[in-house]
C-alpha positions as CSV (number, residue, x, y, z in Angstrom):
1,X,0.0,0.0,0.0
2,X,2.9,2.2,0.6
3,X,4.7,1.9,-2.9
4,X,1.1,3.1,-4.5
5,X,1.3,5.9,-2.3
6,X,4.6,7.0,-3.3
7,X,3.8,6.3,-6.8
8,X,1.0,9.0,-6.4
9,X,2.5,11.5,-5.1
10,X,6.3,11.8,-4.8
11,X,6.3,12.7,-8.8
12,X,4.0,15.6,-8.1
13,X,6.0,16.2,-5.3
14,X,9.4,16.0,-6.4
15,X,8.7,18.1,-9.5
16,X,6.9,21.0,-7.6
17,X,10.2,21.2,-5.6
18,X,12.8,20.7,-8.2
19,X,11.6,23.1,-10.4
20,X,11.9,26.1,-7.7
21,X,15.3,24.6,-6.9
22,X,16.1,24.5,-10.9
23,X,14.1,26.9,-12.4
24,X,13.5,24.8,-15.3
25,X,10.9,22.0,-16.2
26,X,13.0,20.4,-18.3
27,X,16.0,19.8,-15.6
28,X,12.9,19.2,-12.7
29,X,11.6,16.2,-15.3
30,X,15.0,15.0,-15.5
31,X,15.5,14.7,-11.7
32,X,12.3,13.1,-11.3
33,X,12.2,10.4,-13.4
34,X,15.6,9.2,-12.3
35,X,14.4,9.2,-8.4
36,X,11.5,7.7,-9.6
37,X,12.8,5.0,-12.2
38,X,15.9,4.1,-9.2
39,X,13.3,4.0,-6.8
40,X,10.9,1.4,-8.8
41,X,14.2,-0.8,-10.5
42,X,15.6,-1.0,-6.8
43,X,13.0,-2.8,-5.3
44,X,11.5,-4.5,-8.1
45,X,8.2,-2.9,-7.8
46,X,5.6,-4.2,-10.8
47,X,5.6,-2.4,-13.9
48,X,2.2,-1.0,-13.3
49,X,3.2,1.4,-10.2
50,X,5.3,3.4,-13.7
51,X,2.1,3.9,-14.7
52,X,0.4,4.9,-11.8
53,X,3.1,8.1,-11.1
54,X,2.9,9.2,-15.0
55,X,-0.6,11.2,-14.0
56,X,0.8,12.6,-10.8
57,X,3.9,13.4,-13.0
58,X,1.9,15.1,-15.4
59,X,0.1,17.2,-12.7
60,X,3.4,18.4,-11.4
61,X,4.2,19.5,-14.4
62,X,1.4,21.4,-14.9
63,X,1.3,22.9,-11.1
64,X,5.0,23.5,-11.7
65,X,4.7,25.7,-14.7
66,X,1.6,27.9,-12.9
67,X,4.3,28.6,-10.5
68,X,7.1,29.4,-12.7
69,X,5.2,31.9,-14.4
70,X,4.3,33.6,-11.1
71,X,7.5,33.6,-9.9
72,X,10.4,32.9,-12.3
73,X,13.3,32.7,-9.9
74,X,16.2,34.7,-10.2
């Protein structure tokens, strides 16, 4: 029950923070999907969990670019 958990929401977490760390989407996807793709090869979690963080992924994204536009860094 856990790993579903953290297949929800640390993408939509991890991208939301990168990006004010990084100020770009592009390097915030990066750093994601390697956390995310080490975390699920480690421990030989099924397939399907990939699929399960690719919406909360997506959502990051999108709350991530809302707040780069309303604050852009430096």
């Amino acid at each position: 029950m856990s790993e579903i958990l953290l297949a929800l929401f640390a993408p939509f977490l991890l991208m939301v923070i990168t990006t004010r760390v990084t100020f770009s989407l592009v390097g915030a996807s990066i750093v994601t999907w390697m956390v995310i793709l080490s975390v699920i090869s480690v421990y030989d979690k099924p397939w399907w969990l990939l699929l399960l963080a690719i919406p909360s992924f997506a959502a990051g994204v999108l709350i991530a670019k809302k707040v780069l536009i309303k604050r852009p860094g430096m």
